[in-house]
Structure formats: structure tokens, C-alpha cells
N, C-alpha and C positions, 0 to 999 in steps of 0.2 A: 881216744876215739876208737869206737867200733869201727873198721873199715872191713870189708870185706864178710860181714857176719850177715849169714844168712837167716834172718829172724823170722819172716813171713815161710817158711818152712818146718816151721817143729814141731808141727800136731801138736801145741801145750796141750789142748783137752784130750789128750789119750794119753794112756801111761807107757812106762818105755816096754814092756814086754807086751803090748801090742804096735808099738811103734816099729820093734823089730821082727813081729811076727809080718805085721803088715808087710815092712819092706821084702821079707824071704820070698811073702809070698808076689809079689809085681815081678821079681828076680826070676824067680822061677817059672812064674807065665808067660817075660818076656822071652826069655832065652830056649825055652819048649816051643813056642811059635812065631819066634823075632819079630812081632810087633803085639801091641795090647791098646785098648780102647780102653780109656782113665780119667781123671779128673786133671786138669793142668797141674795142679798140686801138688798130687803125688807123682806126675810124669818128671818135672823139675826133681823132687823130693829121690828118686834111685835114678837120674842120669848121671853123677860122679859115682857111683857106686857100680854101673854099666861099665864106665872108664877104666875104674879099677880094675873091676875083676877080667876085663881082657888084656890089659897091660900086666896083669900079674902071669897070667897063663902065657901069654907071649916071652917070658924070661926063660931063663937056660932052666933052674932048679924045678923040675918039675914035682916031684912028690913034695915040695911043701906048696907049691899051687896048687895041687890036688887037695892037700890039705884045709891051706888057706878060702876055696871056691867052695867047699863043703860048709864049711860056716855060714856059706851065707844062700844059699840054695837048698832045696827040702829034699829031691831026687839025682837019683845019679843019671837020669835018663835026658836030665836038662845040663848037668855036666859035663856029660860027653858029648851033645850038642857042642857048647859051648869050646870042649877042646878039641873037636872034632871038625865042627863045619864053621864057626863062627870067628874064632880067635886067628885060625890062621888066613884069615882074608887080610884081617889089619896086622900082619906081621911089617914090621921095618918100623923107621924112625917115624912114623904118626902114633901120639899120645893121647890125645882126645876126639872129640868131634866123629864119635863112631855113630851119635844117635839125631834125629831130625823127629822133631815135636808139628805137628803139623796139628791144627784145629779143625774139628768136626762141627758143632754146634750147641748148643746152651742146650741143658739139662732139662728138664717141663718143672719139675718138683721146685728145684731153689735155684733155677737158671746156671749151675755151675757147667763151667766152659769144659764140654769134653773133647780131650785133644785121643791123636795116633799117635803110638812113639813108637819107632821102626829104626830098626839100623838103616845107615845107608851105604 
């Protein structure tokens, strides 16, 4: 049994180097202005990825987080956001639950649900 497989998330109809260009880019627009106006889709689709990369910048080894954060962000200008204003608010033992998805309204074109996804 599949448990835990998150299936209604894989863009199948996009290939993975736009599935990964895509995500750099939500990474990078969130973390440049800590919130972005998206589809629920892709809001769900880079919030364990959100978890990640502040839990990684939160550990002792900083130059492989530096390392590590580069991989997945386009600018260094949203990096240093990140280890500058962002990471250290959720420093201590909290692991998840840094981001809150909050719904706007249904799209006019194909009615998809556009949410806000903001740190909290």
C-alpha cells in the first residue's frame, strides 16, 4: 500500500526540468517577498521544501547550507533574506508549520483556487 504518497502533486504533464525550474522559481519569489499569490497546487507542491530549507540553514554547518540553499533558489539576494531575516525567527526545536496557506478566490479562466502562502 501506497500510504503517505503524495500523488495529486506531480505536475505528470510537465517534464522534471520544468517541474524543477518551476519550483526554484515559487522558492525564490516566496523567500524575496515571504508571501506569493499561486495556485493551491503549487502552494501545497514547495511547502516541505519551505520546511526544508529553513531547517537546514537553522543547523550549526553553515557553508554546506549555503551550499545546499543555492541549489534550490536562483539569487543570492533571496539567500540572504533567507539566512538573514527569515531562518532566524524559527531558530529552536520547531521543525515544521513555518507556512500558512490561506485562500483568495477561484481563478475566472478554469476557476482554480488561488491561495496566499505567507510565513507565519
Amino acid at each position: 500500500m501506497r500510504h503517505r504518497v503524495r500523488k495529486h502533486l506531480k505536475f505528470s504533464n510537465k517534464s522534471f526540468a520544468h517541474r524543477k525550474s518551476m519550483e526554484r522559481n515559487l522558492l525564490t519569489s516566496f523567500f524575496m517577498h515571504k508571501s506569493i499569490k499561486t495556485t493551491e497546487k503549487k502552494a501545497k507542491f514547495i511547502v516541505p521544501m519551505i520546511d526544508k530549507l529553513i531547517n537546514t540553514v537553522n543547523t550549526k554547518d553553515e557553508m554546506n547550507a549555503i551550499r545546499y540553499v543555492m541549489t534550490y533558489l536562483f539569487t543570492k539576494e533571496s539567500s540572504l533574506e533567507l539566512f538573514t531575516n527569515i531562518a532566524p525567527k524559527y531558530k529552536g526545536n520547531r521543525t515544521s508549520g513555518f507556512t500558512r496557506i490561506r485562500a483568495i478566490k477561484h481563478r475566472d479562466g478554469d476557476s482554480a483556487k488561488i491561495v496566499l502562502l505567507e510565513l507565519v
